[in-house]
N, C-alpha and C positions, 0 to 999 in steps of 0.2 A: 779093730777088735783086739782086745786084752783078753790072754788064755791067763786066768789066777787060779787054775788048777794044778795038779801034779800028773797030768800024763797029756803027753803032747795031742792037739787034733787033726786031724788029718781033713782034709777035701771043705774046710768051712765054706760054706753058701750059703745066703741070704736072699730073699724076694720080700720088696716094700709094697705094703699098701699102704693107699688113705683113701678114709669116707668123703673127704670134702668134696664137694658135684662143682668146685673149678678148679679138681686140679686133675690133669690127663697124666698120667705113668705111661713114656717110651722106653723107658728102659729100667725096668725093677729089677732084674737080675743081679745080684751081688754075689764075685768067686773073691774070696779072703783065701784059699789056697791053705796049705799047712799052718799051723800056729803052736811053735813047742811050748811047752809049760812052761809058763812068766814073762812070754813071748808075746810081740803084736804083730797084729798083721792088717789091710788094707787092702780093698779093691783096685785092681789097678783099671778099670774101666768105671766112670762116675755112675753112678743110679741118676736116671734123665727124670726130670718131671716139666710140664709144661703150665704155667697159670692162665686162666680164661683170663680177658681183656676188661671183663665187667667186674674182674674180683673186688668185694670193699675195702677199702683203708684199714688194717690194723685186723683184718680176718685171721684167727686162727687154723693154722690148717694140721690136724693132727695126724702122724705117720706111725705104722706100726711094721717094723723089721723082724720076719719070720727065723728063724733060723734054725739051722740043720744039728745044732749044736745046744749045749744047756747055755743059757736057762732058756732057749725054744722062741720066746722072743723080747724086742726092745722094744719100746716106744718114747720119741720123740718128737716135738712140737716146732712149726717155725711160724714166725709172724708174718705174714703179706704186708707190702709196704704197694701202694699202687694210688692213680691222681684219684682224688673224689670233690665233685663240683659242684659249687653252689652257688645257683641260678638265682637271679633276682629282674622285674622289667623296671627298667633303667625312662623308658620312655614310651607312650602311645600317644600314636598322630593320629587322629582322624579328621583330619582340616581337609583333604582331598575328596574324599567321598563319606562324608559322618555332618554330624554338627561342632563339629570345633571344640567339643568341650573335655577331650580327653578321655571320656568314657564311650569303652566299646558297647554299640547297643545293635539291635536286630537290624538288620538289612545295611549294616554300614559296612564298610572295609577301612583296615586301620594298618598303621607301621609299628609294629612292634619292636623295639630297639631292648637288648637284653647284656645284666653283665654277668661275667662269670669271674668266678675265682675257683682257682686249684685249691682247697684245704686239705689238702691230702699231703702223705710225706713219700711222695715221689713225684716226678716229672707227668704230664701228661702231653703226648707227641704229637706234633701237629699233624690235624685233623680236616677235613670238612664239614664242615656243621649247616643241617638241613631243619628245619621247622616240620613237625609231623603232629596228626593228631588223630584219636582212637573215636573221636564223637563226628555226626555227618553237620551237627549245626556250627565249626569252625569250620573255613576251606584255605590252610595254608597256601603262597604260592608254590612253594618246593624250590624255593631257588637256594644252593649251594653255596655257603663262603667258605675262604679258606683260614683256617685258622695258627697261628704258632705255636710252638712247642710250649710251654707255661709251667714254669719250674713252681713246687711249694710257695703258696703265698702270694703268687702271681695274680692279676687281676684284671682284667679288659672287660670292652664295651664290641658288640658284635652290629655287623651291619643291619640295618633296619628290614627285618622279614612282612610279608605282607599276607594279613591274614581279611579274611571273607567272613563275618556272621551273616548267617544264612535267614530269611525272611521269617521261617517256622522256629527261632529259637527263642525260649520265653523271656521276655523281659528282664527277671533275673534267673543267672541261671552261671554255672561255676562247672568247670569239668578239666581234665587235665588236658596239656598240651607235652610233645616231647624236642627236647631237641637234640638230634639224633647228631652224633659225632665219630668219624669214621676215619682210620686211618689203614685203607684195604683190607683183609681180612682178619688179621688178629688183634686189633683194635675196634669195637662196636659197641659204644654205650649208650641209652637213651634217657637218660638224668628227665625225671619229669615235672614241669609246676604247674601250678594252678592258675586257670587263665578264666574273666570272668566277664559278665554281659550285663549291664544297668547296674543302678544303684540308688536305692532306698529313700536317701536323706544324705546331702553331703553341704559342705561349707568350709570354704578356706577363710572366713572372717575380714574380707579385703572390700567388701560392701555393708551396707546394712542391711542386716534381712530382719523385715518385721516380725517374723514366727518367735525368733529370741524374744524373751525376758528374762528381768533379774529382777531380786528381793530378798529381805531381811526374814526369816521366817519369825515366826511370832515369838512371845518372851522376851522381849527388849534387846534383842539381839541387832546388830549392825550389818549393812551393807557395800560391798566396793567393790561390785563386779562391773568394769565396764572396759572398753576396748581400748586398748592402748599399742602405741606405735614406737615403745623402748626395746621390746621383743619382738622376732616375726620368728616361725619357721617356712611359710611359703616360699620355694622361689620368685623372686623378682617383687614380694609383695610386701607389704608395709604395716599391717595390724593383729591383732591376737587378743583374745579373751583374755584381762586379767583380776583376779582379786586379791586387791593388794590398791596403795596409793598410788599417786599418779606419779608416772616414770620409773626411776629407779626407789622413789619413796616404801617406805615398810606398809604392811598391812598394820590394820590396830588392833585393839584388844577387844576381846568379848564380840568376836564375828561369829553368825551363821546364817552365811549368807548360798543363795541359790542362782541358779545360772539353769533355766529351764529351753529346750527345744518347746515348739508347737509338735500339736497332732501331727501323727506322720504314718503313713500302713507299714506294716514290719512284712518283710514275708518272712516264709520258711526256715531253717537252717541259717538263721543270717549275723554278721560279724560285724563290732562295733571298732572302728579303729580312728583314735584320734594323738597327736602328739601333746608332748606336755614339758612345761619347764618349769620344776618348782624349787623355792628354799623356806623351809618352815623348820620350824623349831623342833629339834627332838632331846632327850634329857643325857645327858653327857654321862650321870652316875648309868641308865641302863639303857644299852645301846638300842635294845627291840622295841624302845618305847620313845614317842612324841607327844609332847602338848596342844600342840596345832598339826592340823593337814586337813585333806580333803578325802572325798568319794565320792562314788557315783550311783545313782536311783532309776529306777525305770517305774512308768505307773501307767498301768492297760485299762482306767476307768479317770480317763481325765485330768487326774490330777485329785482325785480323791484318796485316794492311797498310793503309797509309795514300796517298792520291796529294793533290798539294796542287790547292787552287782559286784561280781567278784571277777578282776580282770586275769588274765590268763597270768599263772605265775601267781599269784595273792598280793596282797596287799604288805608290803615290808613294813610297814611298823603297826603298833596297839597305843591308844591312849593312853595315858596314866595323868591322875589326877593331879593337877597344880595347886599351890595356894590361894589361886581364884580360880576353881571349873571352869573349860568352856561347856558349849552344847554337846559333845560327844559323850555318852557314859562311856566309863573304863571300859579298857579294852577292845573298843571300838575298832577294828581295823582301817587304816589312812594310807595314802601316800605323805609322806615329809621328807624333812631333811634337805640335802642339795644335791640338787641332780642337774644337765645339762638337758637339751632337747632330748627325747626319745617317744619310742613308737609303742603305744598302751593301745591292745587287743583283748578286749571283749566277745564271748561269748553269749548271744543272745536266743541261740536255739532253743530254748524253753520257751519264747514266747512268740506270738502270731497277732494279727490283726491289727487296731490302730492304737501307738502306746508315744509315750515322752520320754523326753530324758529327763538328768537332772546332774549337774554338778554344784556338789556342797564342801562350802571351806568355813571349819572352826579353828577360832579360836577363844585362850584363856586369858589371865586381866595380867598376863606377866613380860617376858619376852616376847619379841616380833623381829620381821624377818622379813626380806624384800616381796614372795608373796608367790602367788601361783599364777601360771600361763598355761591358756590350752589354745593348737590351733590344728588346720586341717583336720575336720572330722568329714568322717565317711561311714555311709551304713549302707553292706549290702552282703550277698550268699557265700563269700569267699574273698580273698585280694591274691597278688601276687607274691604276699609274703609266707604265703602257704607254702604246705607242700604234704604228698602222704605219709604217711607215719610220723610226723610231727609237725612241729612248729618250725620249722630248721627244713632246706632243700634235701632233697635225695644228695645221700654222699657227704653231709655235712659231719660236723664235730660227733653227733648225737641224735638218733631216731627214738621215740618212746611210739609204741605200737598199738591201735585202739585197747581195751582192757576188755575181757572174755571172763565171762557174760555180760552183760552192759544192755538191758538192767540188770542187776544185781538184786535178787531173792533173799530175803535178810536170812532163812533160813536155810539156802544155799551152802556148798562145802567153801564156797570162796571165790573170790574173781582173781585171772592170773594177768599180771604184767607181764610184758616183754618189751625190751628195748635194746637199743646196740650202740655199742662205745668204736668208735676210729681210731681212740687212742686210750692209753690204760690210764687210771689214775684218780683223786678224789672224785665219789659219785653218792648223789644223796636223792633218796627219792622218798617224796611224803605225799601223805593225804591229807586235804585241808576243806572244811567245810564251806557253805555259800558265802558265808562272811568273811572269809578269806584266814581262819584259825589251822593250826597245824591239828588234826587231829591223831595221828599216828606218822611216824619215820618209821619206811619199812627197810631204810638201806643208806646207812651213812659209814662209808667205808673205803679204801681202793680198789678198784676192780679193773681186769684185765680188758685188754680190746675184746670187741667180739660181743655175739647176742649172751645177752643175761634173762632170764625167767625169775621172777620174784610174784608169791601169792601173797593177798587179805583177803582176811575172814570175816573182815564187816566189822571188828570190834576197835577202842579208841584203845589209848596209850595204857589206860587200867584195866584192858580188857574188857568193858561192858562193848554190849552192842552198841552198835551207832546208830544216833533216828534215822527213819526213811528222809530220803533227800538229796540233794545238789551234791556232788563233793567231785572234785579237783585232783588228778594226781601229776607231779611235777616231780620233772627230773633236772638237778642241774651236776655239770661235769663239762670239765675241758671251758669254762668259762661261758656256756651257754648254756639255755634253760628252754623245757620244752615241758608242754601240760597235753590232760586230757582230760575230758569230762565224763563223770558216772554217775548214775543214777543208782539210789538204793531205794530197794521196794520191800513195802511188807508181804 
């Protein structure tokens, strides 16, 4: 403490608080002792504070220093730096007591093999790591492994836990699991994922299954969807949906073409997750726009009508019109460009009962491009790449929080975001309609670690209201991206 007064103080003492509910104060007491004018002075015993074991990554913990003296008091801020883990399952066995097919279903018992990675910017100490669960239709074994200390960055595979679905759990059906990590008593975290039972409609593309078709839709448009063995993303497996020529061959011009699932029941709450490998055309003068790509349809009356889907995160590019149109109007949202393998999640909780899919790839009469692949698709209540509060595990880079009220009353004062950053730095977060369009940026800026609150008022970029409808809010920062869905009502 610095006395920049004119008359010396005598006896300065200090006592710290802070609000934060993880951090414990042993010893708040601060004696700084005399201090003459222009003088400093210092506690010669430390102010003790203690952090919970569960603190998150990059938590601001703010302190407030009372004091005996002007100006009465300080306040000061310090960052928490502590491990944050994110959980993914690496592998499920049920060849022992299941049917073999990898999917945990009602009455089976399965090995759950899980990996972890530290993303956090400290150490996390080695632990015990136990399998736990809060619903009575999973029955963990409770068997104990030990785990190593796991510096930032670090990433391992854990031994294979043994879990029990119970006879009365429905077919589909998604609920969390924890895995509980202990290192005696001032280390206790329980990082939790999503663990899940049946599935809807799945296909790794490594057989023929007759429910598939393809076609040219009408208008003279072309087709080249068929299965080919230049790409795989399966393990161990050999084929993949492509539209595009045969092998490495380009796609041609003037495609719009379809790639249809059969009839299939959709239940509840449920998530469409398939990979994809595309290179399509996009236009060099403006980066947010493509000539060629694809998308995807769902139709809950057969195949008589079709509504588009918007997958988690939107759609990166918009049509713009070439010297020869394809079938997309402007603006159209697509996948394009080149991208490597990756994991596109669909949200299908709007719809129920028995529906199709549909993947569509256009193109215009100009440039072409190796083409589009899709494989491993899976439909069902939840996967393992969940987690709550967002897209991303507990403890990851970036949590985005359900959005309050949801639905959304157009007349309403507004719906509030919250989300939490592990680390400070570019954060952009928008709303985007069913068709995958930015309708408003409510936050493109840097922002500090720590929970952030950001409200909309239901209105677009010029202010008018927004129709009632589907809309999307996405956050991306720290390199990863995490959505939610809202409903707006009149």
């Amino acid at each position: 403490m610095r006395n920049i007064g004119h008359i010396d103080a005598a006896a300065v003492s200090g006592e710290l608080q802070c609000g934060s509910p993880y951090v414990t104060l042993l010893d708040g007491l601060a004696d700084f002792g005399s201090i003459p004018a222009g003088g400093s002075g210092s506690n010669a015993q430390p102010l003790l504070f203690e952090l919970a074991g569960e603190i998150p990554d990059g938590s601001t913990c703010d302190f407030l220093l009372l004091l005996n003296e002007e100006p009465g008091a300080r306040d000061f801020t310090l960052i928490a730096h502590a491990p944050a883990y994110f959980l993914s399952v690496v592998e499920i066995d049920d060849a022992a007591f299941g049917n073999g097919d990898g999917v945990p279903d009602p009455g089976e018992a399965v090995d759950l093999r899980l990996g972890i990675e530290n993303v956090g910017s400290s150490a996390a100490p080695p632990v015990n790591a136990t399998l736990l669960t809060p619903t009575d239709y999973y029955v963990p074994s409770y068997t104990a492994y030990p785990l190593p200390e796991m510096l930032p960055g670090d990433r391992l595979e854990t031994e294979p836990f043994g879990v029990a679905i119970g006879e009365d759990c429905p077919p589909h059906h998604a609920d969390y699991l924890e895995l509980r990590l202990r290192d005696g008593e001032a280390f206790d975290v329980h990082p939790p994922f999503v663990f899940c039972t049946g599935q809807a409609f799945a296909d790794d593309f490594e057989t023929a299954a007759a429910s598939w078709r393809h076609r040219a839709l009408p208008g003279g448009w072309q087709d080249e969807w068929h299965r080919e063995a230049l790409r795989n993303h399966t393990p161990g497996g050999e084929t993949s949906w492509k539209c595009g020529g045969a092998g490495d061959w380009s796609y041609g011009n003037l495609l719009h073409a379809a790639l249809e699932t059969g009839d299939f029941p959709l239940p509840a709450d449920a998530w469409l997750e398939f990979w994809q490998w595309i290179d399509a055309e996009t236009s060099e003068a403006y980066p947010e726009y493509a000539y060629d790509g694809g998308r995807i349809e769902i139709s809950t009356d057969g195949g008589e009508s079709w509504t588009a889907l918007t997958p988690e995160g939107g759609y990166p590019y918009l049509i713009r019109e070439g010297s020869v149109p394809g079938p997309f109007p402007v603006e159209t949202p697509v996948w394009s460009g080149q991208q490597d393998w990756h994991l596109v999640r669909v949200d299908l909780g709007a719809y129920t009962g028995v529906v199709r899919l549909r993947w569509l790839f256009g193109s215009d009469g100009a440039v072409v491009r190796e083409g589009w692949y899709i494989d491993d698709l899976r439909v069902g209540v939840g996967w393992p790449s969940a987690a709550p509060g967002g897209s991303l595990a507990v403890g990851s880079a970036l949590r985005l929080l359900p959005a309050r009220p949801n639905p959304l009353a157009a007349q309403a004062a507004g719906v509030t975001v919250e989300f939490a950053l592990a680390h400070a730095g570019p954060t952009r977060l928008a709303v985007y309609d069913a068709a995958g369009r930015c309708v408003r940026t409510l936050c493109h800026r840097t922002r500090i670690a720590g929970r952030h609150r950001i409200s909309w008022d239901g209105r677009d970029a010029r202010g008018h209201p927004a129709p009632a409808g589907r809309y999307y809010l996405r956050l991306e920062a720290g390199g990863a991206t995490a959505a939610r869905s809202l409903l707006l009502v009149q």
